[in-house]
C-alpha positions in Angstrom: 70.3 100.0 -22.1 68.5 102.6 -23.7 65.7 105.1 -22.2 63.2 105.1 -25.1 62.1 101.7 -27.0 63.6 101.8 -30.1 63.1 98.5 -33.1 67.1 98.0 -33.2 69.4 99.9 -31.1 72.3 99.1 -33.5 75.4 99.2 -32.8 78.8 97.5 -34.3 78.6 94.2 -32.9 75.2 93.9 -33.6 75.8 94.9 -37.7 78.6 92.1 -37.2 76.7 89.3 -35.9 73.4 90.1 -37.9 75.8 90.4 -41.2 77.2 87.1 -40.8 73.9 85.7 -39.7 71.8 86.7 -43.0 75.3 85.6 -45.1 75.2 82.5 -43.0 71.8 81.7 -44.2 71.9 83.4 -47.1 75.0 80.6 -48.3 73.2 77.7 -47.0 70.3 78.5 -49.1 72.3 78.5 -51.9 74.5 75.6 -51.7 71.6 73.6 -50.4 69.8 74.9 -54.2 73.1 74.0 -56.0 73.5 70.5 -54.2 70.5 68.9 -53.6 69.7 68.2 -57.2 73.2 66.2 -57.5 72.1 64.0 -54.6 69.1 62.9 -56.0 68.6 59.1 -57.3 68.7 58.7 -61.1 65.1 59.7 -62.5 64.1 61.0 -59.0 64.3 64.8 -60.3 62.9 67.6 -57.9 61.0 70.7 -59.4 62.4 74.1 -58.4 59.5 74.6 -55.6 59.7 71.5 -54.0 63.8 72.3 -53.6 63.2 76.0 -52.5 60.5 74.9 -50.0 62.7 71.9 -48.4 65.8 74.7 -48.5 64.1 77.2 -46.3 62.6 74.6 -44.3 65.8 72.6 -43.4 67.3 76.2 -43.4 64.8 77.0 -40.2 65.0 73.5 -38.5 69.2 74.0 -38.4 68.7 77.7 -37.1 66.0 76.5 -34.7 68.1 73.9 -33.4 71.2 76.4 -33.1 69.2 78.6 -31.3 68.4 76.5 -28.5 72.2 75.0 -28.0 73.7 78.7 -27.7 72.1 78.5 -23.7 73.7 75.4 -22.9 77.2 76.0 -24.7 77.1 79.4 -23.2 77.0 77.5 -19.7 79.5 74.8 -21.0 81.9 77.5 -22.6 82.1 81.2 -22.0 83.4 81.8 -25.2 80.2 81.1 -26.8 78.4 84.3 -25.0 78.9 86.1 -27.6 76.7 84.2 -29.6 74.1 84.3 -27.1 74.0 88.1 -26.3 72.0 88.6 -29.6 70.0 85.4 -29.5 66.6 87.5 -30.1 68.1 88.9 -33.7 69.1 85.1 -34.4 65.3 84.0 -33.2 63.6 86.4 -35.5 65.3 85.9 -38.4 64.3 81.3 -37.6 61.0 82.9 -37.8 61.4 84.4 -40.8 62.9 81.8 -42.5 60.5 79.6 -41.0 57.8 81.6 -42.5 59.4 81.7 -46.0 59.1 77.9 -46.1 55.3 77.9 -45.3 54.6 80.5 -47.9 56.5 78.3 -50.4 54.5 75.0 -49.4 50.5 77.0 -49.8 51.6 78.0 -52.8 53.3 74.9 -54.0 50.6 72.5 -52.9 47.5 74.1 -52.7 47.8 77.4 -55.6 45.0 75.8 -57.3 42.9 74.2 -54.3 38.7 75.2 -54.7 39.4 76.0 -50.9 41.4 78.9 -49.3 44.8 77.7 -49.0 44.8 77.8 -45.0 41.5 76.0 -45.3 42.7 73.3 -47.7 45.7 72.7 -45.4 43.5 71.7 -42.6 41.3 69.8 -44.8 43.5 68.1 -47.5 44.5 65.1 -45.1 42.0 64.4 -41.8 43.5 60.5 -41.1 44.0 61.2 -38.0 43.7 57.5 -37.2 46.9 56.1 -37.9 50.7 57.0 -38.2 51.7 56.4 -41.5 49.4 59.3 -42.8 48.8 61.3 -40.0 48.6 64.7 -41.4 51.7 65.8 -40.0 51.4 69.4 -41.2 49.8 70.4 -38.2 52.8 70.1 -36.6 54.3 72.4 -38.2 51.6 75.0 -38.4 51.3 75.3 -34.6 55.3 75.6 -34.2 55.4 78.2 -36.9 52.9 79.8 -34.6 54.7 79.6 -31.6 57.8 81.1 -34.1 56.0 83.9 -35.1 54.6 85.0 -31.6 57.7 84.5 -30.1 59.5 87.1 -32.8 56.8 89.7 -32.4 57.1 89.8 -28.8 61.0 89.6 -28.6 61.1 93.4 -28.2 61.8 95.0 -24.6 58.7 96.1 -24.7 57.0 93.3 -24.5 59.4 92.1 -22.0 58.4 95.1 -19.7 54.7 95.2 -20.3 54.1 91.5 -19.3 56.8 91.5 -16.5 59.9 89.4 -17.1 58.7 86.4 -15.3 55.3 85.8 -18.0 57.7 86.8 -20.8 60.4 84.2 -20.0 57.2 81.2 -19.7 56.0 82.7 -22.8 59.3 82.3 -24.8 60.5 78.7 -23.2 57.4 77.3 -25.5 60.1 78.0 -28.3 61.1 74.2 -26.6 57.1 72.8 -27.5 58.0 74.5 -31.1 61.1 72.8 -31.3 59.4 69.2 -30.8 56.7 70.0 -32.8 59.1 70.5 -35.4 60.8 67.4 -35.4 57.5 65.6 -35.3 56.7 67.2 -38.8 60.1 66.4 -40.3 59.4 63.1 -39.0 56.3 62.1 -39.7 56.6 63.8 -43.2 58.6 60.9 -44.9 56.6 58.5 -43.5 53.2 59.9 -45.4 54.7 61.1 -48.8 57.2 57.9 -49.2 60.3 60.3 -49.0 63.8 60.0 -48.3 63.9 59.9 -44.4 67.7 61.4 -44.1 65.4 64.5 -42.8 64.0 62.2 -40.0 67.4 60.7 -39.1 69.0 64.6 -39.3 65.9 65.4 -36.6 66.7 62.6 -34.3 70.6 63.5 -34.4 69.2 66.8 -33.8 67.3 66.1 -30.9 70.1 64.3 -29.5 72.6 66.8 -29.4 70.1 69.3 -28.1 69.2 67.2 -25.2 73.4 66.2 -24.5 74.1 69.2 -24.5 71.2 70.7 -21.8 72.0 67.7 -19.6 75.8 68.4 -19.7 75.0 72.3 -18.4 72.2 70.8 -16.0 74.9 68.6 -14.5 77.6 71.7 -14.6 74.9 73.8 -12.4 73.9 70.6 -10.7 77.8 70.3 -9.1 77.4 74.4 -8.1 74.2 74.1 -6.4 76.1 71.4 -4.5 78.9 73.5 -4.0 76.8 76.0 -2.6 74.8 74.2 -0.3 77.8 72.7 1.4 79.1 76.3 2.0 80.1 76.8 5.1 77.9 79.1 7.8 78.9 81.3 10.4 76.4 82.5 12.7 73.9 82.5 9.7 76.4 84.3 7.6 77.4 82.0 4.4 81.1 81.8 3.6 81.4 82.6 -0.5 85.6 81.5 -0.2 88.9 83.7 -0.6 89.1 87.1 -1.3 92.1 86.7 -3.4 90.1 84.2 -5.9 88.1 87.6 -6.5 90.0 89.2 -10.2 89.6 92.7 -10.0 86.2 94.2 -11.5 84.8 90.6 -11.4 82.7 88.4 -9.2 82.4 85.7 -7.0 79.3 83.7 -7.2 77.2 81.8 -4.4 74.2 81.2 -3.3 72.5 81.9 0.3 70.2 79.7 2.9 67.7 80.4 0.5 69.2 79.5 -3.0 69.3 82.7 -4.4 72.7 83.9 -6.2 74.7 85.8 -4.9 77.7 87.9 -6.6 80.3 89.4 -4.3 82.4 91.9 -6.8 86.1 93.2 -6.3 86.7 97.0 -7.4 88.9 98.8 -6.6 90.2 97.5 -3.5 86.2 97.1 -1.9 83.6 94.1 -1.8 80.0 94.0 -3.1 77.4 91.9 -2.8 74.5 91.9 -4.9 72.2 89.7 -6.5 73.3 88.0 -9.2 69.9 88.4 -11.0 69.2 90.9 -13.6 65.7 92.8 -13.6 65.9 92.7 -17.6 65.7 88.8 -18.3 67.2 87.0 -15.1 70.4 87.1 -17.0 73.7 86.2 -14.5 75.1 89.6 -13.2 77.8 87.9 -11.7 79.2 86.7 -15.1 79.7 90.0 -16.1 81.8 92.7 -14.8 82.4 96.4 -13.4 82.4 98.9 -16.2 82.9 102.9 -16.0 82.7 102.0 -11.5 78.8 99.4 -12.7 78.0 95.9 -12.7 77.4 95.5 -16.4 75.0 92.2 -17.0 76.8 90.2 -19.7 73.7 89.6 -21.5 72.3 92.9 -22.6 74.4 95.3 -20.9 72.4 96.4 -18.3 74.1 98.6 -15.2 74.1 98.5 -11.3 75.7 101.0 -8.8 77.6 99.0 -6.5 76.1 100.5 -3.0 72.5 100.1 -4.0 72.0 98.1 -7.1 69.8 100.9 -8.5 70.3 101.1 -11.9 72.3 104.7 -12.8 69.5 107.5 -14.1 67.1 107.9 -16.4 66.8 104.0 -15.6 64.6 102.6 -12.8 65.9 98.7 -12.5 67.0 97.7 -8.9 68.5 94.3 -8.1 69.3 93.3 -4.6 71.8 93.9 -2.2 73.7 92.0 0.6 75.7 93.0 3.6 79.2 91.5 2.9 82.2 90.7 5.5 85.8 89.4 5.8 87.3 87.1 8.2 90.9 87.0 7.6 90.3 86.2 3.7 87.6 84.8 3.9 84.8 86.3 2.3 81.2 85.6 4.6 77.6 87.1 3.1 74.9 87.7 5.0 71.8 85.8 2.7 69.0 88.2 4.0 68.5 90.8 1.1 67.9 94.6 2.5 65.0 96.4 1.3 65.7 97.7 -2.9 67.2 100.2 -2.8 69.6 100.1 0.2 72.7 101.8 0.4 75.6 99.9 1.7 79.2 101.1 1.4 81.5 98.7 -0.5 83.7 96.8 1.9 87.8 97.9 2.3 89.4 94.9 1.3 93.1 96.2 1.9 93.7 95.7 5.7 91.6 92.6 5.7 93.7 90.7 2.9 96.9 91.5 5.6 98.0 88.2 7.2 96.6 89.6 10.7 93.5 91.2 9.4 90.5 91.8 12.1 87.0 90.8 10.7 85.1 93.5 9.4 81.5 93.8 8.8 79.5 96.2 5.7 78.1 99.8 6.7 75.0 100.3 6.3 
């Protein structure tokens, strides 16, 4: 969190993972330029640009396509989180790749065209007409469009000034990008008579990209189910055993209503909040109490425990719940209080005792 906007707000593990990001690319660039011209057919010899521009190309495609698995992995597999707290940095840099590879092609292909090169690029091929030589370029003009306004507008700023739900619709087009994409690497063999390994490498793409999404869809399918078959006490919902709860972690359900719910053990007390963060609708819950706050695992983001306010300068409020016990048995009451509420953390100690009395959150 930070009080002013800043570009970067850098930090170690940010150096780290954009270090091995740019060396990640950086070394696929290369090997791609050092290998590609040992694959090719006898007498089928590649000039320098056309390598460079299919390098960066391919190069954006793979990041593109990495991009969009971190969400689902992250889901499958906590251990890929890490990857996935930074996914903005690893975004920009597809788009600048992305851009690289477009830059390479104008000059490439249309350096000497009587028209502007953005004009001749729209012009050069109009068969719109048929498959074979559909002028798949379009494709990928529009999803390097998509790439580039979804960069610019990465920064919290953005993310504040059109309110998180119109910046979350705005940045799921990355998914019409992605398609576009694989329509240009598609279709591109098919009109210039190339090798279609690219087209093949798309559709193996496309594949695992869509796996892997209905593997997490099925994961979160199995806990909405969970959740709705939650038991109910006098229109309180019962979230399951205290003792499940590790300390400074969460336990996660969901109320009448479907919204997520995260009950959090600290020091010996129960809190219930939403499991919602203001900043990107990242999953409280999954994170965990840090310095006596709820730290959101996805960009670090902070919440007192007895009202959800966010500690000061900072203004973001999530919801709260009224938590209670019976015996073990933790119960939430799904009706949020107003932002802002204060209610004191449940004692967990006398309720965890074989014999322990219900108990019910102060207000």
């Amino acid at each position: 969190m930070s009080v002013a906007y800043k570009p970067v707000i850098w930090n170690r593990t940010k150096l780290i993972y954009d270090l091995f990001l740019l060396v990640a690319v950086g070394g696929y660039l290369l090997v791609f330029l050092k290998l590609a011209p040992l694959l090719q057919p006898t007498g089928a010899a590649v000039t320098y640009p056309i390598l460079k521009m299919r390098a960066f190309g391919s190069c954006a495609f793979l990041l593109l396509t990495i991009v969009l698995t971190l969400g689902p992995l992250a889901r499958l597999d906590p251990r890929f989180l890490p990857l996935l707290y930074n996914r903005r940095h690893f975004g920009v840099v597809t788009a600048l790749v992305a851009v690289t590879h477009a830059a390479a092609v104008l000059d490439w292909y249309y350096a000497f065209s009587p028209t502007p090169k953005l004009l001749g690029l729209f012009t050069a091929n109009t068969s719109f007409d048929r498959i074979a030589g559909f002028p798949f370029e379009i494709f990928g003009v529009f999803a390097l469009l998509i790439l580039v306004v979804l960069a610019v507008t990465s920064h919290d700023f953005w993310l504040s000034f059109l309110t998180p739900p119109v910046w979350k619709t705005l940045h799921m087009t990355v998914y019409a990008a992605y398609g576009m994409i694989v329509l240009h690497v598609t279709l591109g063999p098919l009109v210039s008579g190339g090798n279609p390994a690219l087209a093949f490498l798309a559709g193996g793409s496309l594949v695992l990209l869509v796996t892997l999404h209905l593997l997490a869809g099925r994961r979160e399918l199995h806990s909405e189910q969970r959740f709705a078959a939650s038991a109910s006490q006098d229109g309180w919902t019962d979230f399951g055993d205290v003792r499940d709860i590790p300390e400074g972690r969460a336990l996660i359900g969901a109320g009448a209503g479907g919204e997520r719910i995260a009950v959090f053990r600290f020091k010996g007390r129960l809190s219930a909040l939403s499991n919602v963060c203001s900043h990107q609708n990242g999953p409280v819950g999954e994170g965990k109490v840090v310095l006596g706050l709820v730290t959101c695992p996805w960009h670090g983001y902070q919440y007192r425990l007895e009202d959800g306010c966010s500690p000061a300068p900072f203004k973001e409020r999530i919801r709260k719940y009224h938590v209670r016990l019976d015996g073990t048995r933790v119960l939430v009451n799904p009706e949020a209080v107003p932002l802002g509420t204060v209610i004191a953390p449940l004692e967990i100690a006398a309720a965890v005792a074989p014999s322990a009395p219900t108990h019910e959150a102060r207000t």
